[in-house]
Backbone bond lengths (Angstrom), bond angles and torsions (degrees), N, CA, C in turn:
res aa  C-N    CA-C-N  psi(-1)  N-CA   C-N-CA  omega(-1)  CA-C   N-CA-C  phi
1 X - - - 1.454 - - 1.526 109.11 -
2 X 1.286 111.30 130.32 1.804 111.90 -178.57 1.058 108.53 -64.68
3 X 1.322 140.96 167.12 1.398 145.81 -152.19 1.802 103.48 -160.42
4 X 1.513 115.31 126.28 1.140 103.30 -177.30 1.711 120.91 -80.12
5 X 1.300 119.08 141.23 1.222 96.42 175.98 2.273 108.85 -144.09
6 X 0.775 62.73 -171.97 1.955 59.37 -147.41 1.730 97.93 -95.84
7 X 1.574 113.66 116.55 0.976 129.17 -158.74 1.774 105.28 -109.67
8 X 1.598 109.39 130.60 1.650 95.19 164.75 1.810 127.94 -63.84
9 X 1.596 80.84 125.20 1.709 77.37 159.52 1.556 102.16 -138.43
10 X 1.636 111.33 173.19 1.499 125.45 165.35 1.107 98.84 -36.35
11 X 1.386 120.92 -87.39 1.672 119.35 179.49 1.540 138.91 -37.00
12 X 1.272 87.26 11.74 1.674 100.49 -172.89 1.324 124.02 -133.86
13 X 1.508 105.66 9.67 1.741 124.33 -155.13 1.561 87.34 -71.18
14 X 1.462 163.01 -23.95 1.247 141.20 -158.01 1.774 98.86 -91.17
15 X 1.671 100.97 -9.99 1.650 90.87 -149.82 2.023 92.38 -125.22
16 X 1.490 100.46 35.68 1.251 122.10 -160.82 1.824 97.11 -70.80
17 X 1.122 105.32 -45.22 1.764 118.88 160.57 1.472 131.21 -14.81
18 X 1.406 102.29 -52.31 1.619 124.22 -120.89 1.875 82.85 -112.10
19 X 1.205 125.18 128.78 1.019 144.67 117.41 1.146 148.44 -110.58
20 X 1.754 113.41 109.47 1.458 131.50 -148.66 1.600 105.59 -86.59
21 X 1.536 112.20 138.71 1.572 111.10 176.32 1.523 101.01 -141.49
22 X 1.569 104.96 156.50 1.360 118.81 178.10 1.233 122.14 -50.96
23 X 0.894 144.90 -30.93 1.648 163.00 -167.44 1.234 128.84 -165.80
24 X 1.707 122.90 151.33 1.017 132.84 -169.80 1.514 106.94 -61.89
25 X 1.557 113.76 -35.88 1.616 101.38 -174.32 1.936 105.56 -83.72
26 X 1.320 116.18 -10.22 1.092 108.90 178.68 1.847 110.39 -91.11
27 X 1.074 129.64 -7.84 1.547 161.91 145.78 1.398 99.60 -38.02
28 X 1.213 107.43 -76.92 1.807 124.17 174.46 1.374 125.44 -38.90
29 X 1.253 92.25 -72.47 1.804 103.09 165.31 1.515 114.21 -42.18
30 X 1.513 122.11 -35.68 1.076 100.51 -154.74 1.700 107.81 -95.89
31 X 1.549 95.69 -18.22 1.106 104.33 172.47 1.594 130.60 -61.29
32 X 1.594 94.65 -32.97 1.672 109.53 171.43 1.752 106.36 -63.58
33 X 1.584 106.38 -42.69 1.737 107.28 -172.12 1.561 98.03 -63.31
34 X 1.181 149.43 -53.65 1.493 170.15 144.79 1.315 89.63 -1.01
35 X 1.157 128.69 -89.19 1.717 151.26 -171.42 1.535 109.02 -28.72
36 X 1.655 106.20 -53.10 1.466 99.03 -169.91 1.275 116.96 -87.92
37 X 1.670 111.29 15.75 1.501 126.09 -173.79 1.661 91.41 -106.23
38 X 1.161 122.10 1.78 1.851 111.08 -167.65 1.830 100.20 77.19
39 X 0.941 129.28 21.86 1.201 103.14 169.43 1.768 121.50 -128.21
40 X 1.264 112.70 114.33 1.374 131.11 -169.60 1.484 118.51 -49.19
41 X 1.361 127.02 130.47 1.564 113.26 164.03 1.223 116.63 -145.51
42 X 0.865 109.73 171.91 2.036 109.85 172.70 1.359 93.45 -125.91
43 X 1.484 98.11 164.98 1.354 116.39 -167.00 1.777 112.09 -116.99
44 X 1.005 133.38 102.79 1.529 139.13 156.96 1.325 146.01 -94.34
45 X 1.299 113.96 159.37 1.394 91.34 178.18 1.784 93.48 -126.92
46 X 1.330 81.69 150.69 1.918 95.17 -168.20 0.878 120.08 -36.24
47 X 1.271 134.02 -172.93 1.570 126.94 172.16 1.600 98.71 -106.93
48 X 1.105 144.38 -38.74 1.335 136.48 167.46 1.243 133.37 -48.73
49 X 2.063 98.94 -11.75 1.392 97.30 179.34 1.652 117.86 108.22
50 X 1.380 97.09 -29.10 1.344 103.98 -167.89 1.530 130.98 -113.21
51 X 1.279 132.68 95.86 1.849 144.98 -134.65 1.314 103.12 44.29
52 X 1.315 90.24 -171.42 1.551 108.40 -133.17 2.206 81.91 -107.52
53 X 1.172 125.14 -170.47 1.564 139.27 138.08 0.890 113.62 -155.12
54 X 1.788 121.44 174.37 1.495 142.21 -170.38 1.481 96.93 -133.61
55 X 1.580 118.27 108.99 1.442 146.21 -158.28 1.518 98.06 -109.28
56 X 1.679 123.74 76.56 1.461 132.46 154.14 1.073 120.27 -73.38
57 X 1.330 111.96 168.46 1.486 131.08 169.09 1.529 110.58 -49.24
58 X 1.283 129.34 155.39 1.509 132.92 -178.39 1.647 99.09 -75.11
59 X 0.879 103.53 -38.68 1.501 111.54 -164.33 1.577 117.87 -84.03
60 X 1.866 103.60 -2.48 1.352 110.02 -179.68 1.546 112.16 -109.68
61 X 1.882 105.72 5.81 1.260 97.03 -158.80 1.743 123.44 -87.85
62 X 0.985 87.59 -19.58 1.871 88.22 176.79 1.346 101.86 -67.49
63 X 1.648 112.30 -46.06 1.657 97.37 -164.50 1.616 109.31 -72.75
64 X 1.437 118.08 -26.57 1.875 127.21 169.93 2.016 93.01 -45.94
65 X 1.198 117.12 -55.98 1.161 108.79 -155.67 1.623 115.75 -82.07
66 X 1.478 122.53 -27.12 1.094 133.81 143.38 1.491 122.32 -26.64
67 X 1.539 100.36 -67.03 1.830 120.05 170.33 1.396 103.06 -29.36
68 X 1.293 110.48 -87.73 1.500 129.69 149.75 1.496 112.72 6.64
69 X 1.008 130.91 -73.96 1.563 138.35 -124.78 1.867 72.50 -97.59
70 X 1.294 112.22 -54.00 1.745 118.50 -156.80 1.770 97.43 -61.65
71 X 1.415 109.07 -46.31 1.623 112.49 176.04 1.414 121.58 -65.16
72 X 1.293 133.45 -14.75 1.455 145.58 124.14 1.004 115.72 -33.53
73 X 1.543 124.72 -57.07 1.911 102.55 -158.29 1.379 91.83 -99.45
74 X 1.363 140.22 21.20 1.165 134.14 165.70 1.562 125.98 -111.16
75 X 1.242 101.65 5.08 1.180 131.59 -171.12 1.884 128.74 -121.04
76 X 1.646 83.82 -13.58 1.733 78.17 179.10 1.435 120.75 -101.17
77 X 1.593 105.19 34.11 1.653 93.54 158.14 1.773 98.61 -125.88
78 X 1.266 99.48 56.76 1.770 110.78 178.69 1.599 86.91 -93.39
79 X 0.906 116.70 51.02 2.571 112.84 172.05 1.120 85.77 -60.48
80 X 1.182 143.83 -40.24 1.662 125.66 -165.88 1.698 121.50 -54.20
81 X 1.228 74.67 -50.07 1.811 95.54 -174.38 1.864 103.23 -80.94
82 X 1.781 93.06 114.29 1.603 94.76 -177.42 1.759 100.61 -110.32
83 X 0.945 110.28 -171.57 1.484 121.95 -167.85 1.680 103.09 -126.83
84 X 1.257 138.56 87.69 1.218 161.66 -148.94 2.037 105.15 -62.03
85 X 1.008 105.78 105.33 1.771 98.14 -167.93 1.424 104.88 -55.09
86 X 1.970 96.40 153.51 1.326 93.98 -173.93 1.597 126.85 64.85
87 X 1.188 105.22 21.46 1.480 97.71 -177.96 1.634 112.16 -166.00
88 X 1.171 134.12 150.11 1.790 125.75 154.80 0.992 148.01 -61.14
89 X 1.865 88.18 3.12 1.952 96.72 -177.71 1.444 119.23 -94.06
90 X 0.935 106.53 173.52 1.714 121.19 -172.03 1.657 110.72 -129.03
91 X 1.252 113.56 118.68 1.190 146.28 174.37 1.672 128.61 -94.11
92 X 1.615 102.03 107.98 1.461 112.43 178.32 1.377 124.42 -67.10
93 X 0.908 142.65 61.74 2.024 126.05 -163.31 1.666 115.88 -45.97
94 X 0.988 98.03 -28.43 1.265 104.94 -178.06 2.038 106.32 -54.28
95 X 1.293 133.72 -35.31 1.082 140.12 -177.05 1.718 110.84 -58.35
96 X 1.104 98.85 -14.84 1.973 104.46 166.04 0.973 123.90 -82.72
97 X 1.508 121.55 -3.81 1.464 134.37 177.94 1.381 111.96 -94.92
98 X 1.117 126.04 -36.34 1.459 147.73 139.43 1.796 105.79 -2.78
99 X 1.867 89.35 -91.53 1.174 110.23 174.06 1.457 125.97 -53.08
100 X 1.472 107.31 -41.34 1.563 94.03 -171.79 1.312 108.25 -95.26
101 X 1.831 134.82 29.38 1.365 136.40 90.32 1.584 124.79 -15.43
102 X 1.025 100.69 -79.03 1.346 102.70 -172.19 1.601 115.51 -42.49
103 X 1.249 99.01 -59.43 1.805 114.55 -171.10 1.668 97.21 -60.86
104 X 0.960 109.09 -20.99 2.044 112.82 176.75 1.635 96.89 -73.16
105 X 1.162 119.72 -54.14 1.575 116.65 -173.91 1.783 104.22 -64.76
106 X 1.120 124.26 -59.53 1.264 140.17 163.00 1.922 103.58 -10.41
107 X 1.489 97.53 -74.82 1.315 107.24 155.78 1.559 143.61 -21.74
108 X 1.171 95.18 -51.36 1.803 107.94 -166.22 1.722 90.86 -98.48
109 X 1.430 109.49 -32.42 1.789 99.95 170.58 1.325 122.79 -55.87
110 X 1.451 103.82 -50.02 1.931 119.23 165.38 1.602 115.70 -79.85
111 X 1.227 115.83 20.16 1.500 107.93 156.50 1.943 112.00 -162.60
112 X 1.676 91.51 76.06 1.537 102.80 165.77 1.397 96.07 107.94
113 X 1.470 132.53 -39.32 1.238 138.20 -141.27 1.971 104.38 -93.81
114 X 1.348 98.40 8.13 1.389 99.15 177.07 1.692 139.46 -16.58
115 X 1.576 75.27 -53.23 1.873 92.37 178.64 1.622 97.05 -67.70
116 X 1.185 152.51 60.51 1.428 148.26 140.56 1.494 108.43 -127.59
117 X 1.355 116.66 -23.81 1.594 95.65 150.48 1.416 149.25 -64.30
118 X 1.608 88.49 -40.90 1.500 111.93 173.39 1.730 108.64 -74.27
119 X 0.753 137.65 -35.04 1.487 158.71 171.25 1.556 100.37 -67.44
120 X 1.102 134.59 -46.56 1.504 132.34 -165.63 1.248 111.47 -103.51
121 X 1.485 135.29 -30.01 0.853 136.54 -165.39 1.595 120.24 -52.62
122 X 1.460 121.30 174.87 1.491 111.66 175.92 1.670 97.94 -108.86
123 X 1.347 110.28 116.24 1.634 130.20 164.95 0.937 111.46 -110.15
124 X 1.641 130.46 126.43 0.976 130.20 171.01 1.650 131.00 -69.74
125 X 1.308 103.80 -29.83 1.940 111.77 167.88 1.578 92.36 -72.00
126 X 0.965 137.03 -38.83 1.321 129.85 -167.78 1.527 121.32 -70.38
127 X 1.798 120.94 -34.08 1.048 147.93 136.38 1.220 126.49 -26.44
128 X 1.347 121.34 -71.69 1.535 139.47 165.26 1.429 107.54 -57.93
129 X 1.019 132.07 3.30 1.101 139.28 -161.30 1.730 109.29 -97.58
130 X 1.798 92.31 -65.46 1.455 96.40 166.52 1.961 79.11 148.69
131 X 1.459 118.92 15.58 1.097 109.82 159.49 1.704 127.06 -91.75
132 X 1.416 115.43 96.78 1.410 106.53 -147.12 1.963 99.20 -96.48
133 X 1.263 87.34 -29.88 1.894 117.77 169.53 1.867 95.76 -26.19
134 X 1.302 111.01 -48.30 1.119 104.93 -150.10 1.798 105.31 -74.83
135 X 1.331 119.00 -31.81 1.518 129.46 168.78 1.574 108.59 -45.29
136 X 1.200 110.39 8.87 1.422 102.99 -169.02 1.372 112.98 -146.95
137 X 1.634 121.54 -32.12 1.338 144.15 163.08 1.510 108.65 -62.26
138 X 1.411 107.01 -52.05 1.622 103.11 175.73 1.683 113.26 -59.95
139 X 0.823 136.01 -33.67 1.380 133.93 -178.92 1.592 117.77 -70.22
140 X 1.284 112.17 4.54 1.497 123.42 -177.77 1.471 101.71 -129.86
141 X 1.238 117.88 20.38 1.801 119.14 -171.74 2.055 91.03 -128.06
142 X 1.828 100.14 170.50 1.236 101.49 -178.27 1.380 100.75 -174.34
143 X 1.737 109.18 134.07 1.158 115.43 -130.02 2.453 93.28 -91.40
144 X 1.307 79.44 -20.51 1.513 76.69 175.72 1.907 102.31 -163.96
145 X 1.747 136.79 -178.25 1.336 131.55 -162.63 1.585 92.44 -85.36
146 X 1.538 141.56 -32.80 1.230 126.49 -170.77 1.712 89.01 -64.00
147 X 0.893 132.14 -42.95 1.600 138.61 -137.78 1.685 99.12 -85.37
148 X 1.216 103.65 -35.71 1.256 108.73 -165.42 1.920 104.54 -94.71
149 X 1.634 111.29 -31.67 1.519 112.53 156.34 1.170 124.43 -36.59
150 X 1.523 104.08 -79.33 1.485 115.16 -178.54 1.767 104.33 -44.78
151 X 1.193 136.83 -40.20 1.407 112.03 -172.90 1.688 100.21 -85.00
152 X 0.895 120.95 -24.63 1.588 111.29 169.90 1.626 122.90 -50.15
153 X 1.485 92.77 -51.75 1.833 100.93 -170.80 1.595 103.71 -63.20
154 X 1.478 110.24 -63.98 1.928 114.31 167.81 1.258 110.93 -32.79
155 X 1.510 119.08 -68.49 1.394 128.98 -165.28 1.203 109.23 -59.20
156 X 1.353 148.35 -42.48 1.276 141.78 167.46 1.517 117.72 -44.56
157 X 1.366 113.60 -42.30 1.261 103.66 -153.49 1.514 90.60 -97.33
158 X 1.530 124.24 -22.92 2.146 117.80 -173.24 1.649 83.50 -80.07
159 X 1.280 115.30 -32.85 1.952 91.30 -170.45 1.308 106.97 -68.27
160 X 1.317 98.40 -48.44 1.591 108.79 -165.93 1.782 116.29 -54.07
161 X 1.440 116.61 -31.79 1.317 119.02 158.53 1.785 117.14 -69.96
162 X 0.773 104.76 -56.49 1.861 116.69 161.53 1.249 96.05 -23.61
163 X 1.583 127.40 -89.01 1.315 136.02 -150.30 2.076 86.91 -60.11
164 X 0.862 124.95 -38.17 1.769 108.30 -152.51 1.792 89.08 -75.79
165 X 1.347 123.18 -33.82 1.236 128.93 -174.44 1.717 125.61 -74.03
166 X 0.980 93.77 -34.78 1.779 106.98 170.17 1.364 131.52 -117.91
167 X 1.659 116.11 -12.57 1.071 157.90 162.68 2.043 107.37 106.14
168 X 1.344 96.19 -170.30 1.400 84.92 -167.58 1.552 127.51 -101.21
169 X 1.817 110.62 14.48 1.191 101.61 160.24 1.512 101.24 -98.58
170 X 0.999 113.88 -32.32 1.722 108.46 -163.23 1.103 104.56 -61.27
171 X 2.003 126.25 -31.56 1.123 119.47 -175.22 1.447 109.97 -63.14
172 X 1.751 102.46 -63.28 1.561 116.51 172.59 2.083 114.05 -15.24
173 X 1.270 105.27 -40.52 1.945 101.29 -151.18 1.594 85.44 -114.68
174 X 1.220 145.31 -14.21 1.344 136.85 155.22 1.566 117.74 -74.43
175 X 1.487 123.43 -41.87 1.344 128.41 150.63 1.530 119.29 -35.39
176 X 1.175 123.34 -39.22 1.882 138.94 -137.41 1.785 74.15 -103.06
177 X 1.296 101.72 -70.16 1.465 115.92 -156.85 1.666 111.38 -53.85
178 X 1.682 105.74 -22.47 1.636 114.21 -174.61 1.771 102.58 -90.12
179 X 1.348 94.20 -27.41 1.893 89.53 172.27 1.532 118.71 -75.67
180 X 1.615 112.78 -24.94 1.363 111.40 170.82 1.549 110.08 -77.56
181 X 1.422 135.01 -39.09 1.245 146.05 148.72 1.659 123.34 -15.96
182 X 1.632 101.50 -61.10 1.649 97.72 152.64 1.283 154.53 -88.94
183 X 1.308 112.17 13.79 0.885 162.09 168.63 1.401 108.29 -76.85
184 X 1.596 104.09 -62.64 1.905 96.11 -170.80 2.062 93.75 -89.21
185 X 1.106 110.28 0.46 1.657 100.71 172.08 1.435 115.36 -110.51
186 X 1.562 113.88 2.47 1.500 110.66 145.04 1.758 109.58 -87.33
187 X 0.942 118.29 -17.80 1.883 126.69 173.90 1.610 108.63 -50.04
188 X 1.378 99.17 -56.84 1.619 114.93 -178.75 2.139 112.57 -85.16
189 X 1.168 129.20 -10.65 1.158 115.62 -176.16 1.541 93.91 -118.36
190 X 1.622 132.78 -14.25 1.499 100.05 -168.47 1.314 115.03 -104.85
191 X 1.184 136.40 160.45 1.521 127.33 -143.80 2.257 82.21 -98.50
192 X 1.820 101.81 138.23 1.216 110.63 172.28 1.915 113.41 -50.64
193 X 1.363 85.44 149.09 1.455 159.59 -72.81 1.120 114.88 -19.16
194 X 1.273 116.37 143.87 2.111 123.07 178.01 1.363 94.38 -154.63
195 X 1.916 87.74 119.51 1.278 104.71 171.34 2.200 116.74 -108.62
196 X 0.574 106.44 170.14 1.858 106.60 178.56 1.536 132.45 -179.93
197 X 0.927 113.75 160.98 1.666 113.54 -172.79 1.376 110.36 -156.24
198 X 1.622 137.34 152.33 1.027 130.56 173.64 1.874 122.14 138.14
199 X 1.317 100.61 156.18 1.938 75.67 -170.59 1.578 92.18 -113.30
200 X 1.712 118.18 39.39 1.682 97.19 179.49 1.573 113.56 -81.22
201 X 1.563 101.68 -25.62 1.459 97.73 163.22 1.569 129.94 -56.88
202 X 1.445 106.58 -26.42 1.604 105.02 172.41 2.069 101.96 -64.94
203 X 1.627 95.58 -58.80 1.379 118.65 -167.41 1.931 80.69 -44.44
204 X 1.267 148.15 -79.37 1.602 133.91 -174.27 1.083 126.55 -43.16
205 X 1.537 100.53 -12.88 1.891 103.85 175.15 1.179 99.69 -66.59
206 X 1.561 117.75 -71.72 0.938 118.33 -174.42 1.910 129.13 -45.07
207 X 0.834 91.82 -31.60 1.822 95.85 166.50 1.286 110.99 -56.27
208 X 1.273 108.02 -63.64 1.230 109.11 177.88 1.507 137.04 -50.40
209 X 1.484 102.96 -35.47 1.557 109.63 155.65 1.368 124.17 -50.14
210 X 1.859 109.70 -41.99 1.538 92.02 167.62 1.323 126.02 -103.71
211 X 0.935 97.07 7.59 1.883 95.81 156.69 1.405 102.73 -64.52
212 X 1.080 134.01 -41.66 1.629 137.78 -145.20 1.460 96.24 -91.92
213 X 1.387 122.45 -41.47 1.549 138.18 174.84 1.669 103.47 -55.14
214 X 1.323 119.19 -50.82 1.616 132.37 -177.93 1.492 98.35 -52.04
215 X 1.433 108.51 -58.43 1.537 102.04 -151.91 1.350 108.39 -102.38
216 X 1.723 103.13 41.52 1.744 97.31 -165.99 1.555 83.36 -121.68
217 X 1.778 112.06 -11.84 1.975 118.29 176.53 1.352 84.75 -56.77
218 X 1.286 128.57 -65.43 1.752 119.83 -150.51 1.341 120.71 -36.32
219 X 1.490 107.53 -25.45 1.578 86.69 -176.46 1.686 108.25 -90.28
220 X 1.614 103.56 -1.49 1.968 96.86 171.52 1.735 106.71 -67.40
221 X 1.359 95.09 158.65 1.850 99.41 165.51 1.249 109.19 -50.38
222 X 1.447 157.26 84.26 1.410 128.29 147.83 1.173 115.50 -105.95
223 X 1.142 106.55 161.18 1.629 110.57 152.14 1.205 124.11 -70.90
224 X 1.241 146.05 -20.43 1.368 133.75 -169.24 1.545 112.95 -131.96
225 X 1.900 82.30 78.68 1.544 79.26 -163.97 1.695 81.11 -84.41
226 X 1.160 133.27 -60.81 1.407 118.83 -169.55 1.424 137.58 -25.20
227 X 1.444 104.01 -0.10 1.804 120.20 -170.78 2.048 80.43 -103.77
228 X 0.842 118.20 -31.11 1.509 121.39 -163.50 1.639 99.63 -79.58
229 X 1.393 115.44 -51.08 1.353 119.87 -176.04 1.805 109.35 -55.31
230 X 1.172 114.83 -48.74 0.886 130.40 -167.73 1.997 113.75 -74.17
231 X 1.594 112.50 -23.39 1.495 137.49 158.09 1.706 97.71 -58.33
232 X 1.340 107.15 -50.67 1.248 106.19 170.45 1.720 149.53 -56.40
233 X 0.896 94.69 -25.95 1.398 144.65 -175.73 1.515 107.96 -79.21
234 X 1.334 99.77 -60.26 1.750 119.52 -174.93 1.466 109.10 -62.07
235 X 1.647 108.04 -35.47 1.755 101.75 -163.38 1.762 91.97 -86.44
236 X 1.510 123.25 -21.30 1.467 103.48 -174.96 1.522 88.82 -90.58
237 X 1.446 144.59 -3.93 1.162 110.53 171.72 1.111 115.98 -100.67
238 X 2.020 133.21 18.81 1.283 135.41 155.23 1.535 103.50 -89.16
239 X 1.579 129.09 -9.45 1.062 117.48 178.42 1.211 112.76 -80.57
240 X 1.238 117.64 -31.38 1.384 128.61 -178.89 1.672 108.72 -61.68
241 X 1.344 113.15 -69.26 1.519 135.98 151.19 1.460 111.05 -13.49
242 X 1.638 128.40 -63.86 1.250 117.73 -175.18 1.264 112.25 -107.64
243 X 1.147 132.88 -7.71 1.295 137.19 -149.50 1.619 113.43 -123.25
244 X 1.329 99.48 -28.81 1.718 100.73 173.08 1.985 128.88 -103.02
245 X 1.580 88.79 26.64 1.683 103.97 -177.31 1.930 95.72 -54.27
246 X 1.068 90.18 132.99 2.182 100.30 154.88 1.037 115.56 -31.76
247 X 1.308 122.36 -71.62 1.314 132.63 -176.79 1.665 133.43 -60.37
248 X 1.066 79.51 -20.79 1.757 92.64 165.95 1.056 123.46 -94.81
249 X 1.594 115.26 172.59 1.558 121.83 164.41 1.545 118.11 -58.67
250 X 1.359 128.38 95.57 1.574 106.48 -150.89 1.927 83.18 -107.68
251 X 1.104 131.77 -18.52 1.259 131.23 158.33 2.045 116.18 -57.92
252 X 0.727 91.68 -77.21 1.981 89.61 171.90 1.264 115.96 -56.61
253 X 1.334 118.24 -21.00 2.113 113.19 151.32 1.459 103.75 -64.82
254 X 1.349 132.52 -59.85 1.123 125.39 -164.54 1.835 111.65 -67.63
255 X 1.072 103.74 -47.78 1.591 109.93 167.82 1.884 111.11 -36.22
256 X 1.417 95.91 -64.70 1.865 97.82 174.93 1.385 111.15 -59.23
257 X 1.526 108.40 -45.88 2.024 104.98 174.69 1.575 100.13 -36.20
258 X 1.607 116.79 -63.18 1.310 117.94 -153.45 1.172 114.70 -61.86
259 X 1.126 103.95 -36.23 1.896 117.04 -152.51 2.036 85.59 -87.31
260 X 0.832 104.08 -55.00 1.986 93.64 176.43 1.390 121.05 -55.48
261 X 1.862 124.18 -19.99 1.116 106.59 -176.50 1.234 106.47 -97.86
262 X 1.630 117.84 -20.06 1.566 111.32 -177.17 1.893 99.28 -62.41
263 X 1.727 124.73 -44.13 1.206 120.81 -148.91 1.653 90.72 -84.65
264 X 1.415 125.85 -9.36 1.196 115.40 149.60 1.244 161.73 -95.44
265 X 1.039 77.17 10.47 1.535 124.47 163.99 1.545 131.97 -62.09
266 X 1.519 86.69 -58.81 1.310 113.24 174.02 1.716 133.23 -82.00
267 X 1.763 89.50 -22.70 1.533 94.78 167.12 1.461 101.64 -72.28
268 X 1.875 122.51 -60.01 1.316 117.20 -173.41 1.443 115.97 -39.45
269 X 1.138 122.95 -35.73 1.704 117.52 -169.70 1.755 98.73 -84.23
270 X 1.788 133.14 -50.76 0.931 128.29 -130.42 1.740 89.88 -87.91
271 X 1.524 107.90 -39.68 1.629 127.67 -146.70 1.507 114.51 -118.75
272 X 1.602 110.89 85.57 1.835 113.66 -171.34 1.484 95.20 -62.90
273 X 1.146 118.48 119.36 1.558 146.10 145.29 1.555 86.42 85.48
274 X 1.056 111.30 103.78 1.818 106.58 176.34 1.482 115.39 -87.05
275 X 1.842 104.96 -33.75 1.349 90.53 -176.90 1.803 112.61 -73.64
276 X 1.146 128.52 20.92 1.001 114.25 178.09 1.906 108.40 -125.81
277 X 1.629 92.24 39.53 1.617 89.85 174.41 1.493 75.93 -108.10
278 X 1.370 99.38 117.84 1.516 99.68 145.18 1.286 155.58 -57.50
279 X 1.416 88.98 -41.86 1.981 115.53 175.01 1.163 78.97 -57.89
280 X 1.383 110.40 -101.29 1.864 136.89 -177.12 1.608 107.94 11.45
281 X 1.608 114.67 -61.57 1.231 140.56 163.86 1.803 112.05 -21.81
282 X 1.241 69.25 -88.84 1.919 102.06 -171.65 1.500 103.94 -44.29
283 X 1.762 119.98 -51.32 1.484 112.59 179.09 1.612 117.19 -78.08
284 X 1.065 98.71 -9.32 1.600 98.02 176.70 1.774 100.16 -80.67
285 X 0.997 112.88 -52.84 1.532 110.49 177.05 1.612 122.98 -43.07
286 X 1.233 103.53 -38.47 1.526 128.86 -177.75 1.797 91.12 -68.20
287 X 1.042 103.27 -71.23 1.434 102.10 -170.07 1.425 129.60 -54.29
288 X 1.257 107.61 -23.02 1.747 128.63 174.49 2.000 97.88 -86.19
289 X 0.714 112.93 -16.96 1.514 108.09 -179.64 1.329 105.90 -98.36
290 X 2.048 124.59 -37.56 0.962 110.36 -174.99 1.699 97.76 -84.86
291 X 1.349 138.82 -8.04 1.496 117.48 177.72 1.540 100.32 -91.03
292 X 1.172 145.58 -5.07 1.606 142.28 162.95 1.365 92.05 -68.02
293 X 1.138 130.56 -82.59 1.960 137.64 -169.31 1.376 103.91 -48.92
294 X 1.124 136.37 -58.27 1.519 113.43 167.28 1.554 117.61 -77.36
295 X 1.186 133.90 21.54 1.416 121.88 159.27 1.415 108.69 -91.62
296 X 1.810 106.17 -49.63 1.692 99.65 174.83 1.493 122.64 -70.43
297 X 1.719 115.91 -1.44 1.361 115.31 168.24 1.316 104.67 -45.74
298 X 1.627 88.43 -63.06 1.806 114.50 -158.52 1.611 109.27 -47.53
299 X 1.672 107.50 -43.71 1.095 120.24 176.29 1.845 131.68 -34.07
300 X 1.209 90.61 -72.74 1.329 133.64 160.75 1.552 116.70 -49.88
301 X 1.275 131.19 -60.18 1.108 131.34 156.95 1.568 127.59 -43.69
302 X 1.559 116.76 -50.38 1.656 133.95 174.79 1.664 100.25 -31.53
């Protein structure tokens, strides 16, 4: 979809600054794409009220808008990534493919395929053992269809924002990597034997990534950072909300919370606009698929 963007002309020399965008989250983004080029902006919203702009240096503005123009044509076969009605968020589809993996294994466990629970599961003698496969196998297993719903319906929608925000391999293998994460920090806090299964620790990675995404705006110019603090606020009080039930693993939620916001953390600070490294993307995906396929090798083989 073309995107307007604010071009120098003679007639325009006072407002030589100013690049105007549809929305505050499209404001944001662009400011992050801007950023990892060296080029500074603040963020406003018009004086009429109406979208948002990114207020550079005079002297930065052709090359800001250039930036711009190149992150457009590299960007418009993103169909995956939709724009959520009624709202500023951005939505991965691709994160249902994920899941309806999972619900396929789910499947073959409840019909004949038994030996992949018992085989995948997370055991802790089995762990200590030198079975490490399993920190990673368990997070793709599910112990019954309520169990395995509920992480589908959540998990779609925290990956599926994840993937549009960092893109969708990096999200994919930081998600993967935060469910094995809680996993090995229920290993170390729960008293022997501890057994478990389930992808809510992935499903907290992903939270945690956008918590980490929220509070990584603060250091842009805005004005409204207090709408941000409070974004902040919201994802530890859905973590709390979904993630700290009795009955659950409420340690290996918190482990994936943690382990997704530090690694999102670290993309927001290290990596201007991540979801739009493609390479970056693509090998992270590769790599999260090849440590699932050789864990259930290992699995399977044992």
């Amino acid at each position: 979809m073309a995107r307007a963007l604010c071009f120098p002309t003679r007639a325009m020399e006072s407002e030589l600054s100013v690049i105007r965008a549809r929305s505050r989250k499209e404001a944001m983004d662009w400011s992050v794409v801007l950023l990892s080029q060296g080029i500074e902006g603040t963020i406003q919203r018009n004086e009429e009220d109406v979208g948002w702009s990114i207020v550079v240096e005079p002297q930065d503005h052709a090359r800001a808008v250039e930036v711009l123009r190149l992150y457009h044509q590299e960007n418009r076969g993103r169909g995956w990534v939709q724009k959520i009605p009624w709202s500023e968020l951005v939505f991965d589809v691709r994160s249902v493919v994920w899941f309806a993996l999972l619900a396929a294994i789910f499947g073959l466990a409840e019909n004949g395929f038994d030996a992949l629970t018992e085989k995948g599961m997370m055991d802790s003698h089995a762990v200590r053992a030198g079975e490490w496969w399993r920190l990673f196998t368990a997070t793709m297993l599910h112990a019954n269809l309520p169990h395995l719903l509920s992480n589908v319906t959540i998990g779609i929608v925290f990956l599926g924002l994840a993937m549009a925000t960092y893109g969708p391999g990096l999200a994919l293998l930081c998600g993967f990597l935060s469910g094995g994460a809680g996993n090995v920090l229920a290993l170390w806090l729960y008293p022997e034997p501890h057994r478990g299964l389930g992808a809510s620790g992935m499903v907290m990675g992903a939270l945690g990534l956008l918590a980490a995404h929220t509070f990584s705006m603060l250091r842009l110019q805005m004005p409204d950072r207090q709408l941000l603090i409070r974004s902040v606020f919201s994802s530890i009080f859905l973590l709390v909300l979904l993630g700290f039930d009795p009955s659950s693993d409420v340690i290996a939620h918190l482990g994936g919370f943690i382990c997704g916001a530090a690694l999102g953390a670290g993309m927001s600070m290290r990596i201007g606009a991540p979801a739009e490294k493609v390479a970056l993307n693509t090998i992270s995906g590769i790599v999260c698929g090849a440590i699932a396929a050789l864990s259930w090798y290992l699995a399977l083989r044992h």
